[in-house]
C-alpha positions in Angstrom: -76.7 -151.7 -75.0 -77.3 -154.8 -72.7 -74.8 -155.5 -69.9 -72.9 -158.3 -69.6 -74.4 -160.9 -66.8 -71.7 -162.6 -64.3 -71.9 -166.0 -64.5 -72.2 -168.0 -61.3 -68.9 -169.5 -59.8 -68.6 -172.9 -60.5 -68.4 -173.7 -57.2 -71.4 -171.8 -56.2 -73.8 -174.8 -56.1 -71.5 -177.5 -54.7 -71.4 -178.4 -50.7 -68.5 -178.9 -48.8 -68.6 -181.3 -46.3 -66.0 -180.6 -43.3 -65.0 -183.5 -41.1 -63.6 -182.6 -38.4 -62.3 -184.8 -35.7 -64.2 -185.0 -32.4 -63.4 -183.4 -29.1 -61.4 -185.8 -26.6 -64.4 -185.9 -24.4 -66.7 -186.3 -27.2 -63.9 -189.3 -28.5 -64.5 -191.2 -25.0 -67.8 -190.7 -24.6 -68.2 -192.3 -27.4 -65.8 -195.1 -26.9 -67.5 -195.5 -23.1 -71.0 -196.3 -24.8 -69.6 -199.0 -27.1 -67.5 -200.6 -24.6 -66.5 -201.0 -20.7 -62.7 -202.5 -21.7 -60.7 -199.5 -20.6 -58.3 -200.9 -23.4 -60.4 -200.6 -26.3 -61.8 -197.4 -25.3 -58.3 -196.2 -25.6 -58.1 -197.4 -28.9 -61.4 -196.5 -29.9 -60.9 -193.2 -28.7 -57.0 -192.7 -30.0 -58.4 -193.8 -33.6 -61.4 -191.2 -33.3 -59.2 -188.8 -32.7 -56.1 -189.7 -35.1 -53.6 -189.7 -32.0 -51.7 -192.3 -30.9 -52.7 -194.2 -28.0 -50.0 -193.6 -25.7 -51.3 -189.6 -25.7 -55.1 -190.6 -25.3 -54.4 -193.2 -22.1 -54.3 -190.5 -19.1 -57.4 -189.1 -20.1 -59.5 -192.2 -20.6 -58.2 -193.8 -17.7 -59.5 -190.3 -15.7 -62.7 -190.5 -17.5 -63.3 -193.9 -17.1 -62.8 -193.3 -13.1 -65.6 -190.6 -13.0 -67.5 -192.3 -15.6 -70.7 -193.7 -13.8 -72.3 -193.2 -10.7 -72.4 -196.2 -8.5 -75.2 -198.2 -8.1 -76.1 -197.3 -12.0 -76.0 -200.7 -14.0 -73.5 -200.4 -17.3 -75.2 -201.0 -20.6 -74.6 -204.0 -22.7 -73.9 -204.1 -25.8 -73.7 -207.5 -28.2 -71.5 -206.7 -31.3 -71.4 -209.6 -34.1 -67.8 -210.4 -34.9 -67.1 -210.0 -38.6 -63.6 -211.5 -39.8 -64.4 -209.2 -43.0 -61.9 -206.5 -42.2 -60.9 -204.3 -39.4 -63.9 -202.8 -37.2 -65.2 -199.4 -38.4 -66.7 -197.2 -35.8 -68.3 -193.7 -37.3 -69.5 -191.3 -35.1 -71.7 -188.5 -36.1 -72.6 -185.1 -34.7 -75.8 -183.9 -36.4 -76.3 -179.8 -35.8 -80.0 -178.6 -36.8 -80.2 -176.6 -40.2 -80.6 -173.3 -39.5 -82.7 -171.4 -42.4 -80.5 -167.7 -43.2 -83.6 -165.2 -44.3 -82.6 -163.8 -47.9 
């Protein structure tokens, strides 16, 4: 008699991509190495986040307070203006691959 073989689950093979949205530190670290306009890294870091503005202020404003030793020269930047659409910033955390023995 030969057994019946289970077929694999459909979604067996398929990868699921999970976004998840940064940390608040990570959100204005992020939006302190694009820019030094306390304003925009608000923004930058409110639309990381998905949270309004008003809720990301306090903690961008402390940040930005601690944010670089003195005497330490802030990096430049030179962004081309594109009247295409609205600005698009993607940030991305890369973990290594770790290899599960079978």
């Amino acid at each position: 008699m030969m057994s019946a073989q289970k077929k694999p689950s459909a979604n067996a093979g398929r990868r699921v991509t999970r976004i998840d949205p940064p940390a608040l530190e990570e959100a204005i670290e992020a939006a302190q190495g694009l820019t030094d306009d306390v304003d925009s890294q608000v923004e930058i870091a409110a639309q990381l986040m998905g949270m309004p503005e008003d809720e990301v202020r306090p903690a961008v404003l402390k940040a930005s307070v601690t944010a670089r030793p003195l005497g330490r020269p802030a990096p430049r930047f030179m962004a081309h203006d594109r009247h295409d659409g609205p600005k698009v910033v993607v940030v991305e955390r890369k973990r290594p691959r770790m290899v599960m023995p079978r």
